[in-house]
Backbone bond lengths (Angstrom), bond angles and torsions (degrees), N, CA, C in turn:
res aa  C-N    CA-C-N  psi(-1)  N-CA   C-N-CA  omega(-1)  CA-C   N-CA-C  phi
1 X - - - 1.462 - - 1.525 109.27 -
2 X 1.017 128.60 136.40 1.965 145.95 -157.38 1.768 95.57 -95.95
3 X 0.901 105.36 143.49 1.551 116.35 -174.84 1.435 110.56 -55.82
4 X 1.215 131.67 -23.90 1.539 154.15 -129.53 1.797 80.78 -112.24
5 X 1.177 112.88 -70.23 1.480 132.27 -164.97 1.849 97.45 -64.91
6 X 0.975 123.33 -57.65 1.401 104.31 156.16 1.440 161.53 -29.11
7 X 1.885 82.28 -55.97 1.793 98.50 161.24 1.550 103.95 -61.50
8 X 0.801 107.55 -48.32 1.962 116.19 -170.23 1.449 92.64 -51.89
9 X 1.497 132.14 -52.46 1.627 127.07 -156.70 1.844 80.58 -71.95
10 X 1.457 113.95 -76.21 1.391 88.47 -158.59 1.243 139.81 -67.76
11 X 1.526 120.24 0.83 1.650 120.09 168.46 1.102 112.27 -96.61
12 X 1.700 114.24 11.11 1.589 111.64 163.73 1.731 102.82 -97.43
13 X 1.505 99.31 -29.73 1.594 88.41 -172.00 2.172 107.31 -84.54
14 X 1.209 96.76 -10.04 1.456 97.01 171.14 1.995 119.56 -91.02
15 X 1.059 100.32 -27.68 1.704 112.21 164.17 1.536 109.61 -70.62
16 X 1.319 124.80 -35.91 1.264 136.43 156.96 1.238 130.40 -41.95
17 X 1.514 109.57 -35.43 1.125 123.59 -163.84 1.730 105.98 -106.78
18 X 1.336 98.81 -34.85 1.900 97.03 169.20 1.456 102.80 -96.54
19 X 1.099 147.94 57.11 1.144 139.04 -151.51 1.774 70.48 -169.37
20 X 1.298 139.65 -65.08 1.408 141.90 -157.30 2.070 96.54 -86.99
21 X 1.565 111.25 -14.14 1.488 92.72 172.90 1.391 96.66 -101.26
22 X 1.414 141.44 6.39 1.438 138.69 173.46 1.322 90.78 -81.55
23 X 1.111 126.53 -54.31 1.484 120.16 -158.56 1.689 123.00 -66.18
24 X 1.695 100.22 127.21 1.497 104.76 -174.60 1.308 104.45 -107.09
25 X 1.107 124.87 109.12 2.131 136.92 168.10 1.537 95.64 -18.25
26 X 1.241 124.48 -39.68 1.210 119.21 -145.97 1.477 104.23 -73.46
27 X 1.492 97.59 -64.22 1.441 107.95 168.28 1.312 113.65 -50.93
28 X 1.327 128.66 -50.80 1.761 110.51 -173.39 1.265 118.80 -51.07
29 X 1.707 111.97 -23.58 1.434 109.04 -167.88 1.791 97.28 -96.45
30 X 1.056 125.39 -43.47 1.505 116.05 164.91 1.340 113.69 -33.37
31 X 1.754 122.29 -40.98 1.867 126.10 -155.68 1.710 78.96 -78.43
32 X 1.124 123.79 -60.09 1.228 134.27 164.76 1.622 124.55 11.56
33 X 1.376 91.16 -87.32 1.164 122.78 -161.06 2.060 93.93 -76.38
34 X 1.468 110.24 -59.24 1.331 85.78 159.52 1.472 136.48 -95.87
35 X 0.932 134.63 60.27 1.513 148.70 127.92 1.416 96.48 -73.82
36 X 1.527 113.87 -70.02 2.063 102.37 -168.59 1.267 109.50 -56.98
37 X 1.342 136.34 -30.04 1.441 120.44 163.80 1.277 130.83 -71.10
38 X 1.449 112.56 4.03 1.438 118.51 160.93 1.211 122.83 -83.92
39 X 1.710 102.20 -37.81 1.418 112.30 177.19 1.645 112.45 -58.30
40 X 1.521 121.25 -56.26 1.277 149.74 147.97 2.092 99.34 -16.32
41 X 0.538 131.43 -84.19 1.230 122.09 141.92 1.202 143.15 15.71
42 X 1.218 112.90 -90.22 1.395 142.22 131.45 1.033 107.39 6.22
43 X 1.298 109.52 -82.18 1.607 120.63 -163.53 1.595 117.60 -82.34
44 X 1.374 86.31 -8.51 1.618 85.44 169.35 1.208 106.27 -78.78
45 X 1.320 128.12 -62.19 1.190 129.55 164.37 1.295 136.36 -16.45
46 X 1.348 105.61 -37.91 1.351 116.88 -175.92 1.668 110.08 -86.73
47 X 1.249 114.22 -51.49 1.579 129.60 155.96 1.744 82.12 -25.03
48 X 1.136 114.20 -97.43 1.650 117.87 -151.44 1.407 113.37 -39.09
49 X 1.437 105.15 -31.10 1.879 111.12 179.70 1.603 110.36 -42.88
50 X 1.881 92.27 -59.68 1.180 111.90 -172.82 1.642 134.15 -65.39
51 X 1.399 91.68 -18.73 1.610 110.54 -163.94 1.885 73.70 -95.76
52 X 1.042 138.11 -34.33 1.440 131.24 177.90 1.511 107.16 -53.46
53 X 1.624 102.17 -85.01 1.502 101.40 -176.89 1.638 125.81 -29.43
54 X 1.841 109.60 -53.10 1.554 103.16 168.59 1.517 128.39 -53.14
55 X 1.131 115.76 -23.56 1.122 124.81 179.93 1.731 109.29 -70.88
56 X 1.195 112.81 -42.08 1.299 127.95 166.88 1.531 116.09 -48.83
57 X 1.337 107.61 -46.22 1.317 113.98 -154.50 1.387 93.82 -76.48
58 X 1.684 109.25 -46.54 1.732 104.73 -172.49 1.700 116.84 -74.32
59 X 1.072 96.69 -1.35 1.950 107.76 177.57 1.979 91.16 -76.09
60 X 1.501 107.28 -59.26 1.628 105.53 168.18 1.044 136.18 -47.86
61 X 1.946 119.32 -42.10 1.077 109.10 166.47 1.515 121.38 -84.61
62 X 1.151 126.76 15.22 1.380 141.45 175.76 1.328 99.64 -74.36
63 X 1.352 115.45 -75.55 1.237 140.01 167.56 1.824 123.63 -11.65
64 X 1.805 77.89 -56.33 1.883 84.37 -165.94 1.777 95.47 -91.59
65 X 1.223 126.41 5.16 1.396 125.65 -175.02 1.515 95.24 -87.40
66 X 1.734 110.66 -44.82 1.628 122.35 -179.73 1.709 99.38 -44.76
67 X 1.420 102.60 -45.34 1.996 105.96 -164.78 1.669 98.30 -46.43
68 X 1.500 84.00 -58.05 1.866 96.05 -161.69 1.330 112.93 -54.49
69 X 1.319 110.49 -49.66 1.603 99.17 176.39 1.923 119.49 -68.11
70 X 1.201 95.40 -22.70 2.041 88.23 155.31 1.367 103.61 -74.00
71 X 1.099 132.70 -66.33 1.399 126.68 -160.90 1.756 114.96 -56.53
72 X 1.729 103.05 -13.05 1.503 97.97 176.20 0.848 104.07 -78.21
73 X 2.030 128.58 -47.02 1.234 134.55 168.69 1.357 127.56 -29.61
74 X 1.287 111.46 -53.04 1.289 101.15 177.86 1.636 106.38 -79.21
75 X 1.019 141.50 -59.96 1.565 121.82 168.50 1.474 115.02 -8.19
76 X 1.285 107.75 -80.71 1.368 108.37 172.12 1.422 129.43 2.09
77 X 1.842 103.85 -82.56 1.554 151.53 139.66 1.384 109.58 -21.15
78 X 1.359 145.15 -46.80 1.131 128.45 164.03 1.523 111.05 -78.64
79 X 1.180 134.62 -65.91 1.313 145.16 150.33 1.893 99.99 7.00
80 X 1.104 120.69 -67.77 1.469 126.49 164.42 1.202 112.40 -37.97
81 X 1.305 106.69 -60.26 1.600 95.49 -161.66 1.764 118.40 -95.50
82 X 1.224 88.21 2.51 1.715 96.36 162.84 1.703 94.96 101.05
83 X 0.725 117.76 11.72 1.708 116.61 159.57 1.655 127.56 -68.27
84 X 1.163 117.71 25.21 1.529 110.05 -157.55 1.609 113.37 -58.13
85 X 1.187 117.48 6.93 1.864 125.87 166.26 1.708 106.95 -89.04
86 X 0.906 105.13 -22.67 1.958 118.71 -177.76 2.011 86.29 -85.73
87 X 1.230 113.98 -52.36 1.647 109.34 -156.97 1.794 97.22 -76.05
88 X 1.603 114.19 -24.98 1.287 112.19 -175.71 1.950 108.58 -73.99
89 X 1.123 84.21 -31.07 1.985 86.12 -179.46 1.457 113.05 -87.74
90 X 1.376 120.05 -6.22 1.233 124.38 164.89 1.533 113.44 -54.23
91 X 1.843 95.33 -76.41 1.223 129.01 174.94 1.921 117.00 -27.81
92 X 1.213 76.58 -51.86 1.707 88.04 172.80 1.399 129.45 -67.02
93 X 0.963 117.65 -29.01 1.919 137.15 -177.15 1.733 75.62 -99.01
94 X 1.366 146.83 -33.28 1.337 97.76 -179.98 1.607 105.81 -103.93
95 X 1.362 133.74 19.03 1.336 137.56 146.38 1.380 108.51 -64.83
96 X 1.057 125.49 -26.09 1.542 124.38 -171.70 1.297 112.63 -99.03
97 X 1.312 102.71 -15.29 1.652 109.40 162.43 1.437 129.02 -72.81
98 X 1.352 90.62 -37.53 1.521 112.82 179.47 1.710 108.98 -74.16
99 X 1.132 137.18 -25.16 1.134 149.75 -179.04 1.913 106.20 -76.72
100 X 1.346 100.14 -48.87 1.335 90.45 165.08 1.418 133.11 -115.61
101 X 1.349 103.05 28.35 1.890 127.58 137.78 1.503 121.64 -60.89
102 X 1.397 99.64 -40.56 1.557 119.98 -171.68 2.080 102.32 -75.02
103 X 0.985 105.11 -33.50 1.329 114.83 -153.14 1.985 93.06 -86.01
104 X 1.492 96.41 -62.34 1.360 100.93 155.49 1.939 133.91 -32.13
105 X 1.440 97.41 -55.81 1.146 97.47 164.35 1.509 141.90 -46.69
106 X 1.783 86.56 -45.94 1.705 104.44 -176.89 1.373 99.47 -65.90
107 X 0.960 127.80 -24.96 2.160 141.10 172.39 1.031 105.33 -71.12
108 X 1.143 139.74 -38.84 1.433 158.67 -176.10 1.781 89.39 -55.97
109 X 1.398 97.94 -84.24 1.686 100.74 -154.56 1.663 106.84 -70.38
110 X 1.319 113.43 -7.91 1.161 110.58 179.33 1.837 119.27 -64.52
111 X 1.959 92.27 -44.61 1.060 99.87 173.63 1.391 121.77 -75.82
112 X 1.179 101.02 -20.05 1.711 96.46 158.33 1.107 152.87 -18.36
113 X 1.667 75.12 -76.82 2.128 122.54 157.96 1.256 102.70 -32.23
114 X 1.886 101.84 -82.26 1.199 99.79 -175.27 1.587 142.59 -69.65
115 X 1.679 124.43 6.06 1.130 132.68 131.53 1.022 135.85 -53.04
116 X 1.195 138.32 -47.56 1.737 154.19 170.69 1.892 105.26 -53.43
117 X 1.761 97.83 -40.47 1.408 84.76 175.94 1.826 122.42 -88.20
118 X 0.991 115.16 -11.76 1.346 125.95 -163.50 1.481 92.32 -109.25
119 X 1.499 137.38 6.98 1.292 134.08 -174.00 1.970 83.72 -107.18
120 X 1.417 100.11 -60.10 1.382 97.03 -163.56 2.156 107.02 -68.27
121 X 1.446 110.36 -15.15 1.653 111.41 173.60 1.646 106.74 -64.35
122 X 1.555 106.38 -36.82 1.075 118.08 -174.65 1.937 113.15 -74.15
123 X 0.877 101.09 -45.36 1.696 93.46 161.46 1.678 124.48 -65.72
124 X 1.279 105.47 -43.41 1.328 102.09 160.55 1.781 131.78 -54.59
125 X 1.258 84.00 -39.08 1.743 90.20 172.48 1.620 106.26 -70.10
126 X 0.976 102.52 -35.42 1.494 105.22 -174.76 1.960 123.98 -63.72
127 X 1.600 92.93 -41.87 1.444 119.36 169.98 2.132 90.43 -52.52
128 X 1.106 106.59 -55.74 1.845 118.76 -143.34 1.845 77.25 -70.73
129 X 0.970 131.01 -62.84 1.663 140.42 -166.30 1.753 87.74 -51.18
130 X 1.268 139.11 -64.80 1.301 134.29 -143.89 1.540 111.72 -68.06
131 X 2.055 90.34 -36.12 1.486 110.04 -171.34 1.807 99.23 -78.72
132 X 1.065 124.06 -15.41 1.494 131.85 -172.19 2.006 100.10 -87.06
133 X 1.610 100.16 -42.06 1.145 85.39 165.64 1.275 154.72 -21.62
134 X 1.394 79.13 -73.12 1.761 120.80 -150.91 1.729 83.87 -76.06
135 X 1.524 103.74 -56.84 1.536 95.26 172.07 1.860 135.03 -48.44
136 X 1.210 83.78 -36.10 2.127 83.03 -179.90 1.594 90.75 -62.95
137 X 1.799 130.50 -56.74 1.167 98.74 -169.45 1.114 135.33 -72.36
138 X 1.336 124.52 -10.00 1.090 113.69 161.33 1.794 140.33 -65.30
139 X 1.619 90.98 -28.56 1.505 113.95 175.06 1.848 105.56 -62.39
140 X 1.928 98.82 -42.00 1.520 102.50 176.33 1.649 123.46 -65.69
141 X 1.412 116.54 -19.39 1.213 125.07 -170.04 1.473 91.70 -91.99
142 X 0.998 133.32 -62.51 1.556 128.71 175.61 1.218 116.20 -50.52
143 X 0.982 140.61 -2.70 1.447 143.77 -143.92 2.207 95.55 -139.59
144 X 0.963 92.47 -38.87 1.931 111.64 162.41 1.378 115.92 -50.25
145 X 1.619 81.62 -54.31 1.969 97.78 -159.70 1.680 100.61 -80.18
146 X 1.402 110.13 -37.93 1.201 112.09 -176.53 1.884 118.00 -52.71
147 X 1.424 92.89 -43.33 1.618 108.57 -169.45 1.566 98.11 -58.78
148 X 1.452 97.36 -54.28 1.809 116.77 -175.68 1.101 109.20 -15.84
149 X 1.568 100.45 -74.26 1.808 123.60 167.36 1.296 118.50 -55.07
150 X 1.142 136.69 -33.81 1.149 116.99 -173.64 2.163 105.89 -90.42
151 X 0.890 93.91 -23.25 1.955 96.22 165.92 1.548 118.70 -69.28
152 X 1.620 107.44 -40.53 1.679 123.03 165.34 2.026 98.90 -52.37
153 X 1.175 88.19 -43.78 1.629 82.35 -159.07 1.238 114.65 -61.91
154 X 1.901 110.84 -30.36 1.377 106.32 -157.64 1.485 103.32 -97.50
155 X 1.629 102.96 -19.68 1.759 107.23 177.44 1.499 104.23 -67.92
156 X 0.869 143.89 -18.15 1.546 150.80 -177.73 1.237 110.87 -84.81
157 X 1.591 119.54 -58.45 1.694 123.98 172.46 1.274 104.95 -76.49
158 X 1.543 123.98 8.81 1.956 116.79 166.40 1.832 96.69 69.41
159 X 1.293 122.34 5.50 1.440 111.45 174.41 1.471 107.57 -69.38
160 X 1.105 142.40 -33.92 0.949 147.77 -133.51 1.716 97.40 -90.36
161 X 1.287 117.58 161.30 1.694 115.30 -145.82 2.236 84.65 -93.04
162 X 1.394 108.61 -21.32 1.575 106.61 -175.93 1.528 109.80 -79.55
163 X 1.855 124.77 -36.34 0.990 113.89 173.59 1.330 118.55 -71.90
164 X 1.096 113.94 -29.67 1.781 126.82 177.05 1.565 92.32 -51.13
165 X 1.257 124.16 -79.83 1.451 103.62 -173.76 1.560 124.99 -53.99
166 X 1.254 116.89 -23.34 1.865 117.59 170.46 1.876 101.52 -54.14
167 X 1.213 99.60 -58.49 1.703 103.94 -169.73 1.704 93.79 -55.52
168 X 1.236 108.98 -45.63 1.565 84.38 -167.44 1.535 126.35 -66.90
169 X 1.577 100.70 -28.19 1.358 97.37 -168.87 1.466 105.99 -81.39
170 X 1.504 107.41 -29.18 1.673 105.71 167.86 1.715 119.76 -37.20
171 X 1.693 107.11 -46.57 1.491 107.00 -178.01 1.180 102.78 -107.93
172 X 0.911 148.46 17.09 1.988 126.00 106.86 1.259 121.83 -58.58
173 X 1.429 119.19 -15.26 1.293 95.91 171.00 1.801 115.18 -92.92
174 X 1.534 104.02 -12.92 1.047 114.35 173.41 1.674 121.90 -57.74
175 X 1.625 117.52 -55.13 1.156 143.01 160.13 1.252 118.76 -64.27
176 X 1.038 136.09 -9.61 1.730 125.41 128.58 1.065 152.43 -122.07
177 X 1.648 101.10 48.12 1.178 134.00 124.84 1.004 131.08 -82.75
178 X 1.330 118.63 -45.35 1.575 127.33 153.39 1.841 117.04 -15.73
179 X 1.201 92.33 -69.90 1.714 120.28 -179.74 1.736 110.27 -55.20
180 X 1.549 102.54 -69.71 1.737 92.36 178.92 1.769 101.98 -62.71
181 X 0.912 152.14 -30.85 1.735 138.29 -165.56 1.881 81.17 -68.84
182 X 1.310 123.01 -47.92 1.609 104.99 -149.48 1.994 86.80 -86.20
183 X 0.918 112.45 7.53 1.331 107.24 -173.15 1.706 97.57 -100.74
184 X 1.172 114.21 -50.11 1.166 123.23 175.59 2.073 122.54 -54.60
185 X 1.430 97.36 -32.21 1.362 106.28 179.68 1.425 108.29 -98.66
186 X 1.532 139.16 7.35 1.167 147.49 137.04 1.529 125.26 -63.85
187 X 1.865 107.48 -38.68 1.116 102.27 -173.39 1.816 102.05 -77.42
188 X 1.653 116.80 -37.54 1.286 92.97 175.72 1.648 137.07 -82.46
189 X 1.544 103.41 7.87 1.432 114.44 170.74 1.402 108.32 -69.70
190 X 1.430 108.17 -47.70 2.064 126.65 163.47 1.785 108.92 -32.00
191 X 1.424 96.58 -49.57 1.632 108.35 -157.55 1.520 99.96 -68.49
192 X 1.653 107.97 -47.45 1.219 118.85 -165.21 1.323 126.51 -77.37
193 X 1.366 124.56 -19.51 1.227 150.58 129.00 1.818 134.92 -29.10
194 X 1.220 90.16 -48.84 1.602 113.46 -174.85 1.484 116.69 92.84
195 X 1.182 105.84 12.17 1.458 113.38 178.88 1.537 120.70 -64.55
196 X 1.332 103.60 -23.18 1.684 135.74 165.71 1.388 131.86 -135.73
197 X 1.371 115.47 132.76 1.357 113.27 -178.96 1.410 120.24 -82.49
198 X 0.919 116.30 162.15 1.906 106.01 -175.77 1.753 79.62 -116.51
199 X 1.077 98.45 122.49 2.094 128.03 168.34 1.573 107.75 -74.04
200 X 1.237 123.37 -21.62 1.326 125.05 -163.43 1.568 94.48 -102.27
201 X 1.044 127.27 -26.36 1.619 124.58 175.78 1.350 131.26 -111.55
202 X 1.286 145.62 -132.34 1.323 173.97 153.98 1.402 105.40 -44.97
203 X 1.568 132.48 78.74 1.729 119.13 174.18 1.579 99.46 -27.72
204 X 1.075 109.12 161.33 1.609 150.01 -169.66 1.973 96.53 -86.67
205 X 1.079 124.19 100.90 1.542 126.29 166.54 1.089 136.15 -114.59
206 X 1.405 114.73 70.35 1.402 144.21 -163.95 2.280 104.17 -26.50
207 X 1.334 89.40 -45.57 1.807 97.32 178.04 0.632 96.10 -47.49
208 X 1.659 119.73 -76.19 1.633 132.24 -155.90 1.303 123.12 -40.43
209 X 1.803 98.84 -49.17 1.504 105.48 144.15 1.535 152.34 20.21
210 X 1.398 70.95 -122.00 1.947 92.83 145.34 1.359 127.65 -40.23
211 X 1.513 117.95 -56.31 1.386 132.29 173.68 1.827 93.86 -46.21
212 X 0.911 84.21 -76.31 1.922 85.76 177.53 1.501 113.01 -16.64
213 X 1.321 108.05 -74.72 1.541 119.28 -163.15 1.362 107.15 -74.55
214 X 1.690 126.52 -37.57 1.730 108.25 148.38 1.287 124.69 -44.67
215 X 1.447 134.60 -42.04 1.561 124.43 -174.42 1.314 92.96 -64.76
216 X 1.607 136.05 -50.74 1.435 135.14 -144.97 1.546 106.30 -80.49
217 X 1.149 115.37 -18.69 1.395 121.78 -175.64 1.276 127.39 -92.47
218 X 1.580 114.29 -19.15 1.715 114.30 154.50 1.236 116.73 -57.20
219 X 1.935 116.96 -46.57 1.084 131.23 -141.23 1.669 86.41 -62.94
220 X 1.785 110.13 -59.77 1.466 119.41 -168.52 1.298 117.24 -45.35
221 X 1.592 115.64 -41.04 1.585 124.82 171.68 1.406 126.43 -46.81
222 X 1.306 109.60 -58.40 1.752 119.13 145.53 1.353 136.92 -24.87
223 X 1.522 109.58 -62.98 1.017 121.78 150.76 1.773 138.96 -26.23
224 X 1.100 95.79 -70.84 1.585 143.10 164.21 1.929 92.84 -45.17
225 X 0.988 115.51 -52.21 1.932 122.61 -174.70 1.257 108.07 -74.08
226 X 1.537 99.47 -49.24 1.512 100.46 168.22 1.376 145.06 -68.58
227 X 1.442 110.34 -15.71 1.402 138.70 164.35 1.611 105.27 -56.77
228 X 1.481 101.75 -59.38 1.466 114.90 -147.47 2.248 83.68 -90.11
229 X 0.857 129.11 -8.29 1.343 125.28 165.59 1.617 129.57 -79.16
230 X 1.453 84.41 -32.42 1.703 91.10 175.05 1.490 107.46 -103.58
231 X 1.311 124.90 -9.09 1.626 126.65 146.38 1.776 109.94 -64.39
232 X 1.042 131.33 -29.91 1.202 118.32 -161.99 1.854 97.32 -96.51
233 X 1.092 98.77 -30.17 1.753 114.01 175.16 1.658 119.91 -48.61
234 X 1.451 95.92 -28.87 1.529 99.81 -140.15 2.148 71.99 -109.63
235 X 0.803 91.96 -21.58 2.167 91.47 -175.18 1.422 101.08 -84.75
236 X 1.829 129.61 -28.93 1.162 98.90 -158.37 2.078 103.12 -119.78
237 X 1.601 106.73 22.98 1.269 124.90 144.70 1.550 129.44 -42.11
238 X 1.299 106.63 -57.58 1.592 103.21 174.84 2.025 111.48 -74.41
239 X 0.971 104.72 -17.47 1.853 119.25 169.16 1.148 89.33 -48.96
240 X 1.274 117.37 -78.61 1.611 133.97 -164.06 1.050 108.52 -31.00
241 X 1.422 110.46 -57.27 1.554 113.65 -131.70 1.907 85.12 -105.72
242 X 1.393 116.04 -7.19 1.852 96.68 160.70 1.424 114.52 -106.14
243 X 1.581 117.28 20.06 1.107 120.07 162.78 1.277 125.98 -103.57
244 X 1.160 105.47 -7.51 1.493 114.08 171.56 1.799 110.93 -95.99
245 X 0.967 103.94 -22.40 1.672 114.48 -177.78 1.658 108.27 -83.86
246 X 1.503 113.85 -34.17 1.735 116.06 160.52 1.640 97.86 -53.55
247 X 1.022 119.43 -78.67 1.708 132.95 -159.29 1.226 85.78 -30.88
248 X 1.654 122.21 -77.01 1.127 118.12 -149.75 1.976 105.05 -65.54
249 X 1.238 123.29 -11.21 1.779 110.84 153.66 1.417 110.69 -73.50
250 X 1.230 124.02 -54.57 1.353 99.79 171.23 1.140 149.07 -43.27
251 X 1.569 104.58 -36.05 1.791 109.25 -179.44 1.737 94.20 -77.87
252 X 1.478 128.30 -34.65 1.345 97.04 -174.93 1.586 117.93 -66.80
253 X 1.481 116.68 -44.75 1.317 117.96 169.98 1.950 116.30 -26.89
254 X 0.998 94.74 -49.61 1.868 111.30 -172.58 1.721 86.18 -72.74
255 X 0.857 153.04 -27.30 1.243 151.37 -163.62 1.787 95.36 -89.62
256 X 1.399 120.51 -47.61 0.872 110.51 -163.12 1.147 123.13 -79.68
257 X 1.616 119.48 -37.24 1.298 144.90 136.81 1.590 112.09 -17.47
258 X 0.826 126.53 -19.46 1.891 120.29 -171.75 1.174 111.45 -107.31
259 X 2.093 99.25 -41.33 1.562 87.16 167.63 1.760 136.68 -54.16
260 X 1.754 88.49 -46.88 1.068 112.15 167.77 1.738 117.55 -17.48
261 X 1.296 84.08 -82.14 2.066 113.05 179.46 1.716 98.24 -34.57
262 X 1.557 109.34 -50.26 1.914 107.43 -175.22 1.032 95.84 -66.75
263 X 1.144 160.93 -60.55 1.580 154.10 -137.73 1.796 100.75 -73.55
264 X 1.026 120.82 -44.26 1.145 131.62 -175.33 1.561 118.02 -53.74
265 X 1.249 116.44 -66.66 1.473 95.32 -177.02 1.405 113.59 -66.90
266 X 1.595 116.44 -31.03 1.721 120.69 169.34 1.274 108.99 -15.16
267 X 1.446 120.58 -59.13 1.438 142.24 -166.55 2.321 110.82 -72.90
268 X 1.113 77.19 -26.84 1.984 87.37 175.10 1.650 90.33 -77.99
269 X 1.361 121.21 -43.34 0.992 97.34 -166.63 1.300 140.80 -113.98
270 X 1.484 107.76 30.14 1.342 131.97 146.12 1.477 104.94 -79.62
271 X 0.886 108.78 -43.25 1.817 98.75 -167.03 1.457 102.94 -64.10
């Protein structure tokens, strides 16, 4: 195959191919449908040509039948009056009438013919156009409903080339927002820092600062003592309270012990 013959196959088979996504059913069957009503047409037209000319023809042979019956008349009329050379030239012009009565005629039924057939093509065409009708719309209504659904389908599954751009611009709009919040929580980490001054407020006073975080830093220390005081408070309660509960066994023991000791010599000194 020649290089030439190639290009030709594929910019016929690619014109082919955008040429078949231009094309809407709908319209082909509308171009369709009227072309056959032109044809339809047509033949009416032609019917009328024909149904004209016969009509013509029998206005002529009307005509030349009118001749003959004068021309018999006068035959007649000479014949009377003893002219029979006047009744013979009558006679003759209406033989010659009659000859192209005859000729007429045979035109006559021809066109007949050909009315009867182009009357009954013409109903048939007419039947084929109605039945072609009824069919495109239905092919068009199916062909409606079909699309319907298939645009429902793709706007729903986001295939569709309009939701594709909604999703996208949604996540661009998503992602920059994204961006200014982390942009925004940098600039006040900057601010809070002193890494930046804020122009719209209070210059930035690094002393003052400091001064700040010395007052704030006793307060926390305190705090911090006091925490760890009422933690240490609350642990060394039960200490207490089993050191005071020994004592109090001991002093009774020592109590008991003394009585003890008095009873004793009591007893030496009865004996």
């Amino acid at each position: 195959m020649s290089v030439m013959k190639r290009v030709s196959m594929i910019f016929k088979a690619k014109a082919n191919r955008a040429l078949d996504r231009m094309e809407d059913p709908r319209e082909t069957l509308d171009y369709s449908y009227q072309r056959q009503l032109e044809m339809l047409t047509q033949v009416r037209r032609g019917v009328a040509d024909v149904a004209t000319s016969r009509k013509r023809l029998e206005l002529q042979m009307n005509q030349l039948r009118q001749q003959q019956n004068k021309l018999d008349g006068q035959a007649r009329q000479a014949l009377g009056g003893g002219r029979e050379d006047l009744a013979r030239e009558a006679l003759s012009r209406k033989a010659t009438l009659q000859n192209q009565i005859s000729g007429l005629e045979d035109q006559y039924q021809s066109l007949q013919a050909d009315e009867e057939k182009l009357t009954m093509a013409s109903q048939r065409l007419q039947a084929k156009v109605e039945a072609f009708r009824m069919q495109k719309e239905t092919i068009k209504a199916t062909y409606t409903a079909a699309e319907a659904q298939s645009r429902i389908g793709e706007a729903v599954s986001g295939i569709s080339e309009e939701m594709g751009d909604v999703g996208m611009a949604v996540q661009r709009a998503q992602d920059k927002t994204a961006q200014m919040q982390a942009r925004a929580g940098a600039i006040d980490e900057l601010m809070a820092s002193g890494a930046l001054d804020d122009v719209t407020g209070t210059p930035h006073d690094d002393i003052q600062a400091e001064l700040d975080a010395m007052r704030t830093g006793p307060g926390i220390d305190l705090e911090i003592e006091r925490l760890k005081g009422e933690i240490g408070g609350n642990s060394s309660t039960p200490q207490i309270e089993r050191g005071a509960s020994d004592g109090a066994a001991s002093d009774g023991a020592a109590s008991d012990g003394a009585s003890h000791a008095a009873e004793q010599p009591q007893a030496g000194e009865g004996a």
